[in-house]
C-alpha positions as CSV (number, residue, x, y, z in Angstrom):
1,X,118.7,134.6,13.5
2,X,121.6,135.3,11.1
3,X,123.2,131.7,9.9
4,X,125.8,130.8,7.3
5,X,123.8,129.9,4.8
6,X,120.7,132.0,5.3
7,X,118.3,129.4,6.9
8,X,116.5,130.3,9.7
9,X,114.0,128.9,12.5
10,X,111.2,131.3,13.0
11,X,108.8,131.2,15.8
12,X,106.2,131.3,14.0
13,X,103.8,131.8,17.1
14,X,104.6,135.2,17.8
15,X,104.3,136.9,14.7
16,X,101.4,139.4,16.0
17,X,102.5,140.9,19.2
18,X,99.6,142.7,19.5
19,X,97.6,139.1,20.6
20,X,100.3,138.2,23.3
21,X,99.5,136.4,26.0
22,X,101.2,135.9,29.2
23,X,99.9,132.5,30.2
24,X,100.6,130.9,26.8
25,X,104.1,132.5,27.2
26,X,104.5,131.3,30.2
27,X,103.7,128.0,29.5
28,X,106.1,128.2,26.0
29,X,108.9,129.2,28.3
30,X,108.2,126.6,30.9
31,X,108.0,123.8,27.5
32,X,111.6,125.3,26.7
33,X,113.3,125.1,29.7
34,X,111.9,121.3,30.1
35,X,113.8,120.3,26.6
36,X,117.2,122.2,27.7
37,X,116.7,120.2,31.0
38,X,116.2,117.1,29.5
39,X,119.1,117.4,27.5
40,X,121.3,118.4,30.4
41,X,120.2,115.0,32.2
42,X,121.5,113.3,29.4
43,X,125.0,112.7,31.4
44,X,123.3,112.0,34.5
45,X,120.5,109.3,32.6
46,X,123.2,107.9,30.9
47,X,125.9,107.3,34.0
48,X,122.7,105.6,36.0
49,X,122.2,102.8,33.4
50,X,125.6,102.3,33.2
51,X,126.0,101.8,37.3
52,X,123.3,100.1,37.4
53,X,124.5,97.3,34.7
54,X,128.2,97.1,36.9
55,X,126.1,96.5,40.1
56,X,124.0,93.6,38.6
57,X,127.2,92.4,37.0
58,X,128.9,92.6,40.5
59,X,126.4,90.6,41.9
60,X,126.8,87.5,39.6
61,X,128.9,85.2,41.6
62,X,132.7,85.7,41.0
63,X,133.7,82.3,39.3
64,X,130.8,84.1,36.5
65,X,132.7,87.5,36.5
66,X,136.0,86.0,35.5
67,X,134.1,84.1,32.8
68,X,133.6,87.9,31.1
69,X,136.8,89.6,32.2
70,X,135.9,92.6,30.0
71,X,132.3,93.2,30.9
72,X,133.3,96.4,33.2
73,X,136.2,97.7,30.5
74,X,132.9,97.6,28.1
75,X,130.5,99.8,30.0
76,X,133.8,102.2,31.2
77,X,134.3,102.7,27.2
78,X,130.5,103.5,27.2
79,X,131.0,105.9,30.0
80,X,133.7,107.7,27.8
81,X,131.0,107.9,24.7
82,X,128.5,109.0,26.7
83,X,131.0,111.8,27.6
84,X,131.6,112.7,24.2
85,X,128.3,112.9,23.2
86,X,127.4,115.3,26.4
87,X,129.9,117.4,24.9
88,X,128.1,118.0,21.6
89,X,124.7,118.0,23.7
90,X,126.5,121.1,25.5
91,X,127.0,122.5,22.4
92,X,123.9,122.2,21.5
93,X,122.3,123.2,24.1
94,X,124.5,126.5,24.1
95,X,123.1,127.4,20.6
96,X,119.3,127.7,21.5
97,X,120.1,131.5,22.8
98,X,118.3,133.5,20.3
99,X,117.3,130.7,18.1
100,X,114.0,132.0,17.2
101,X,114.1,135.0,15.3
102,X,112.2,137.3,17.4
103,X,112.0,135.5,20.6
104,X,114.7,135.6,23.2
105,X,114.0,132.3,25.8
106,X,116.7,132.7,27.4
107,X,116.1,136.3,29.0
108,X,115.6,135.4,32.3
109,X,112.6,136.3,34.7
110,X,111.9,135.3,37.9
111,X,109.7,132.7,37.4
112,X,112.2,130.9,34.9
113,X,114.8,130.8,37.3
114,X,112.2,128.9,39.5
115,X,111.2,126.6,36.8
116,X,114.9,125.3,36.3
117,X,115.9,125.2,40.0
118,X,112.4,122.9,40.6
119,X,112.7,121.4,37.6
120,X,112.2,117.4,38.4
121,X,114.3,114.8,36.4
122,X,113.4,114.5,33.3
123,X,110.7,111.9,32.3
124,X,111.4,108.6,30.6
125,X,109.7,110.3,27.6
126,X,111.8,112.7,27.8
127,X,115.2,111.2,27.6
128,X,113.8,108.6,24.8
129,X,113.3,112.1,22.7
130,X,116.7,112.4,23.3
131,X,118.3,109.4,22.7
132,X,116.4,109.7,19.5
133,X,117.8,112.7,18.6
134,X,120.9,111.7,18.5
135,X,120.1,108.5,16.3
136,X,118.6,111.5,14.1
137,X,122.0,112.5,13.0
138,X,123.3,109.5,12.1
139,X,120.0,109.3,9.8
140,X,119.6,112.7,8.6
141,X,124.0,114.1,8.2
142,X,126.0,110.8,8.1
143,X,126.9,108.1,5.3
144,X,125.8,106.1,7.6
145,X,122.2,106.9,7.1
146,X,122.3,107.6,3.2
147,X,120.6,104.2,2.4
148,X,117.5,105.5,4.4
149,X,117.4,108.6,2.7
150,X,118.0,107.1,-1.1
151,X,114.5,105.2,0.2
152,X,112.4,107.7,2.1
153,X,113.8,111.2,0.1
154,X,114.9,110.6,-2.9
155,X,111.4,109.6,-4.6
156,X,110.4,112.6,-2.9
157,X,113.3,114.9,-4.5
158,X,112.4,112.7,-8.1
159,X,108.8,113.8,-8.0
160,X,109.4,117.4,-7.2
161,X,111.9,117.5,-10.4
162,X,109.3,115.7,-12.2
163,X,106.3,118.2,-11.6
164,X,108.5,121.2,-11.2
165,X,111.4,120.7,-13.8
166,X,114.3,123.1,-13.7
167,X,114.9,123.5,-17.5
168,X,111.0,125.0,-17.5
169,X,109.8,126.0,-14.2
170,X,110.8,129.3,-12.9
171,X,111.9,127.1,-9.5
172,X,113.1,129.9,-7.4
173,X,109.7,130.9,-7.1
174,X,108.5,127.3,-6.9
175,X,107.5,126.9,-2.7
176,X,107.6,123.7,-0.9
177,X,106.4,123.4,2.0
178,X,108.0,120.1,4.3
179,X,105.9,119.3,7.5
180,X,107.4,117.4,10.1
181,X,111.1,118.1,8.5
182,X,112.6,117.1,11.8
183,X,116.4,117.6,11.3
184,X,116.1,119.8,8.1
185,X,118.0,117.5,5.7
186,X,114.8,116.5,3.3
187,X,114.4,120.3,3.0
188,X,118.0,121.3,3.2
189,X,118.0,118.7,-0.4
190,X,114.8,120.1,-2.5
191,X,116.5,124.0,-1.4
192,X,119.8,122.7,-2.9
193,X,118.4,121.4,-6.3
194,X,117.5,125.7,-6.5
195,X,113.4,125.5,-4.9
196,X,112.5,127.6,-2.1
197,X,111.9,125.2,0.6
198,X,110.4,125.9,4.2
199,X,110.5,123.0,6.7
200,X,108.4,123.3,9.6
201,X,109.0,121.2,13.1
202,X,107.0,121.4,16.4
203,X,109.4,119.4,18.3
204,X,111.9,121.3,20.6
205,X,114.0,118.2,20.5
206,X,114.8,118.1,16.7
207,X,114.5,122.4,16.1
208,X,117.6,122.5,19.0
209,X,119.4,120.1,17.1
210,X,118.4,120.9,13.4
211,X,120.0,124.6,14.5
212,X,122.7,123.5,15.6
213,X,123.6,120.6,12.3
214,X,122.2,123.6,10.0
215,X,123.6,126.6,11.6
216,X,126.7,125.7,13.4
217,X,129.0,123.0,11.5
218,X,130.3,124.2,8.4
219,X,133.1,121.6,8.3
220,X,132.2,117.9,6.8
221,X,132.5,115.2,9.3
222,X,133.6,117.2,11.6
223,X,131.8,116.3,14.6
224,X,131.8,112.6,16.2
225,X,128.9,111.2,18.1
226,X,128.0,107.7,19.4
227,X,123.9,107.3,18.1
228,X,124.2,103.7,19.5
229,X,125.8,104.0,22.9
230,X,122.0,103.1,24.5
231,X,121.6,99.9,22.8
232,X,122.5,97.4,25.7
233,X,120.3,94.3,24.0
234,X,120.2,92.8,20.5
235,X,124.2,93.4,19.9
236,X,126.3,91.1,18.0
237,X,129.3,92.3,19.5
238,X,130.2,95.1,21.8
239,X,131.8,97.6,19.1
240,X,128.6,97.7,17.8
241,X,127.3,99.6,20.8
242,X,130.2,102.2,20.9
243,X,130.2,102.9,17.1
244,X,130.6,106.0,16.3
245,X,129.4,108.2,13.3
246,X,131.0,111.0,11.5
247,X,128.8,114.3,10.8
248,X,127.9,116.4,8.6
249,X,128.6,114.5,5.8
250,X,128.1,117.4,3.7
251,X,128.6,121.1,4.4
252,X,124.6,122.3,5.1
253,X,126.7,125.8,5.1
254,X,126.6,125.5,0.8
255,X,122.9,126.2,-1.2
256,X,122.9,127.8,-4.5
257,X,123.3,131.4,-5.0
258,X,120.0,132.6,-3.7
259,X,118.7,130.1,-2.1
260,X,115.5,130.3,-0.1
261,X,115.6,127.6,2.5
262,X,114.0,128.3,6.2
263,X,112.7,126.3,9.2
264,X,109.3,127.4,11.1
265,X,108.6,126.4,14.2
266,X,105.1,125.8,15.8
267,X,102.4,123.5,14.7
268,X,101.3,122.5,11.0
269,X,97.7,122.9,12.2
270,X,98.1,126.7,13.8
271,X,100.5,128.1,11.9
272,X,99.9,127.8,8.5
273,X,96.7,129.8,7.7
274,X,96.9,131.7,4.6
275,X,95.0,129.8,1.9
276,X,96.7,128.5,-1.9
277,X,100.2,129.6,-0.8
278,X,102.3,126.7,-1.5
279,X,103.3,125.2,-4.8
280,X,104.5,121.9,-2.9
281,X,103.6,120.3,0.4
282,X,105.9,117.0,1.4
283,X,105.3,114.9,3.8
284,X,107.7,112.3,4.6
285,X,106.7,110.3,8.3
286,X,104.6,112.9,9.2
287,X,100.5,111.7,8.3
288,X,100.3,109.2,11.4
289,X,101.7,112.4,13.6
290,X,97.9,113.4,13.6
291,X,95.7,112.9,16.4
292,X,92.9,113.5,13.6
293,X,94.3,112.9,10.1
294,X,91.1,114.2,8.4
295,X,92.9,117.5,9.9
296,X,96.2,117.5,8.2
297,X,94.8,116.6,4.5
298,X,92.2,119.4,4.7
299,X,95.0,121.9,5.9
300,X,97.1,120.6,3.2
301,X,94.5,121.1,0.7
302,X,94.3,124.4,2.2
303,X,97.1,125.9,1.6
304,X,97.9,124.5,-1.5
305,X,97.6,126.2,-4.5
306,X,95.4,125.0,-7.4
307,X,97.4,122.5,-9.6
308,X,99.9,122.2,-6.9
309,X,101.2,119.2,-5.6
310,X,101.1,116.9,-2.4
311,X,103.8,113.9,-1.8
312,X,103.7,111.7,0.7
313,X,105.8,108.8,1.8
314,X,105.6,107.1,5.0
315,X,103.6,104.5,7.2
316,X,100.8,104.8,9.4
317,X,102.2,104.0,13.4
318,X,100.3,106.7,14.5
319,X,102.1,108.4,17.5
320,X,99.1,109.3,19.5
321,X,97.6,105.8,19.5
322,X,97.6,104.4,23.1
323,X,98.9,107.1,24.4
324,X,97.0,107.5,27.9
325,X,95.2,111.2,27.9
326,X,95.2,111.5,24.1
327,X,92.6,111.1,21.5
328,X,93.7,109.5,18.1
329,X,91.8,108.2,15.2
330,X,93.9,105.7,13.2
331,X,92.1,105.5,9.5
332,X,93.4,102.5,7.5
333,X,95.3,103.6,4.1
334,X,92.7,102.4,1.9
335,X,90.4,105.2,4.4
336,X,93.1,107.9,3.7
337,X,93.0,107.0,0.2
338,X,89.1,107.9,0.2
339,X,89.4,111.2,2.4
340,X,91.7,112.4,0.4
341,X,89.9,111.8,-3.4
342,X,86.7,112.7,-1.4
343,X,88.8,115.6,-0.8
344,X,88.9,116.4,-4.3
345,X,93.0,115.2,-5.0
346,X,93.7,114.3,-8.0
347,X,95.9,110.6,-7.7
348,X,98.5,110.8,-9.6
349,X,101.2,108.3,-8.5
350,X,101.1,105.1,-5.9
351,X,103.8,102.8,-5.1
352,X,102.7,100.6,-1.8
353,X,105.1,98.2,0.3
354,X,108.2,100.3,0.0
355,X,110.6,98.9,2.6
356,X,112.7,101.2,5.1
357,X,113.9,101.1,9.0
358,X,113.9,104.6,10.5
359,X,116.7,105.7,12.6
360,X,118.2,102.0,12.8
361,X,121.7,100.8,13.9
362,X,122.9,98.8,10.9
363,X,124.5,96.2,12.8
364,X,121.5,95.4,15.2
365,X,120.3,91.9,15.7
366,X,116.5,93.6,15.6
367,X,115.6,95.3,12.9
368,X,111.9,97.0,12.5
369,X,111.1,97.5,8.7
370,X,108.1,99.8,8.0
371,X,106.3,98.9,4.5
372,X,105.3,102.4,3.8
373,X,103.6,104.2,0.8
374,X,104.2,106.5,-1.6
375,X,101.8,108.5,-3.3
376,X,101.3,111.7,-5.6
377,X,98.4,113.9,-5.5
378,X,97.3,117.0,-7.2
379,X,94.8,120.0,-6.2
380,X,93.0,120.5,-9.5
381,X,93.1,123.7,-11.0
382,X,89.5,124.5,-11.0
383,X,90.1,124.2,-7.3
384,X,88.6,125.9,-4.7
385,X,89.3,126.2,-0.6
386,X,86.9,123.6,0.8
């Protein structure tokens, strides 16, 4: 996929056509048309929440109604942002054609057009994913989002330099590796400072959108969209709902004169097999992703190279826990911390209780703070694959 400023989302699945199999194709093809629907029903979701809060607000009695004259004017200037936003979603949607780099989703068989016609509404699941995308933006491209940044990448960005410093280090050739990069911005930054940086996603949710914010809006604060417009408790005031946020706010079209910066799709787990490859592996909100844990530190000590380096910032919610049909170990820190010296890590730096929201609308009345940690670790030199 050709982009403006060289980054690009490869499919990392499909690198071996000689291993292709129709069933697992089917199924990736079924997966993608499931994410395109889901964001299509965004309108649709959207306009049913908002009828359904004008029919319980019609059936107050009417002495009530005249108490809040402007109660329907408020959820008709929702409809409006929910409009706009479908727009951008549209956009979005539009740029998944030849996304991959050698797989084309969007040429048609017979069975696809069966999938989409049958498709069922999307899930609840679903259309949280992508409600939280758009919160995304306003985290990842807007000023609005910086102060979670400064907090969850920066210390990252600060260690890298550290370790890897540009007046000595040859940092072209210095790889990082950033699991979990959602919408590319933590990687899009250590690729910027001159590093060649590979983030790799699994979700379809944030790859559509990170290829659209990375590959398709070279103008700063160009595009408008309302990340709040689903937040009908916990407002102080009405405006806060229909706030809207400016994005990019910079251009992700600019990176240094050769620049290596990618994004791979597929999962951490399968698709990252070559042993002592990277230089750098950062993990920011990605450990508690892990149905097993034990899993992701042994693939990161993997494909680490000896004397290389593993960040990690981030809390422990762990995504899988309670999750009906899933398995999920949740390991305390202080067991993490243990795995990962057992491991043979080298601790290097720890900073506990560092405060951040993720995602949150400034002006809500609830706010969730996560008291994450910070760490440093390095694979010894001596080191070999365990």
């Amino acid at each position: 996929m050709e982009s403006c400023n060289g980054m690009a989302i490869v499919e990392e699945g499909h690198e071996f056509p000689l291993d292709f199999d129709e069933e697992e194709d089917r199924r990736e093809r079924e997966h993608f048309h499931r994410i395109v629907n889901a964001f299509r029903y965004y309108k649709k979701h959207s306009y049913l929440k908002i009828a359904r809060a004008e029919r319980d607000f019609r059936e107050l009695p009417s002495h009530h109604q005249q108490i809040v004259p402007g109660f329907v004017k408020h959820l008709q200037d929702i409809r409006l942002c929910v409009d706009h936003n479908y727009e951008i979603i549209q956009q979005i949607v539009a740029n998944t054609d030849f996304m991959f780099e050698n797989i084309d989703y969007w040429s048609m068989k017979t069975d696809d057009k069966a999938i989409i016609d049958m498709a069922p509404l999307a899930s609840g699941f679903d259309m949280e994913k992508v409600h939280s995308t758009m919160k995304q933006f306003a985290r990842d491209w807007s000023v609005l989002g910086k102060s979670e940044r400064d907090v969850c990448y920066q210390p990252v960005i600060d260690e890298i330099l550290a370790f890897f410093p540009p007046e000595t280090s040859d940092i072209e050739n210095v790889s990082v590796l950033v699991p979990g990069a959602g919408l590319g911005r933590l990687a899009f930054e250590i690729a910027s400072h001159g590093y060649s940086c590979q983030g790799n996603e699994w979700s379809l949710f944030m790859l559509f959108a990170s290829n659209f914010i990375l590959n398709k809006c070279k103008t700063i604060e160009s595009i408008k969209i309302y990340p709040w417009i689903q937040q009908y408790v916990n407002r102080l005031s009405n405006t806060h709902q229909t706030q809207s946020v400016l994005i990019p706010d910079i251009n992700p079209a600019v990176l240094p004169p050769g620049a290596n910066f990618s994004m791979a799709a597929g999962d951490f787990l399968e698709i990252y097999r070559i042993p002592n490859a990277w230089d750098c592996v950062a993990t920011v909100f990605f450990l508690d992703t892990a149905r097993n844990v034990i899993q992701y530190i042994e693939k990161i000590w993997e494909i680490l190279r000896p004397g290389g380096l593993w960040i990690n910032l981030g809390p422990l919610l762990y995504h899988y826990s309670d999750m009906e049909g899933e398995s999920s170990v949740e390991l305390s820190y202080e067991e993490i911390l243990y795995v990962i010296q057992q491991m043979g890590f080298e601790l290097l730096k720890e900073q506990k209780n560092i405060q951040t929201g993720y995602a949150q609308n400034p002006a809500s009345m609830m706010q969730y703070t996560y008291n994450c940690v910070f760490f440093a670790a390095r694979k010894p030199k001596q080191a070999t694959c365990k």
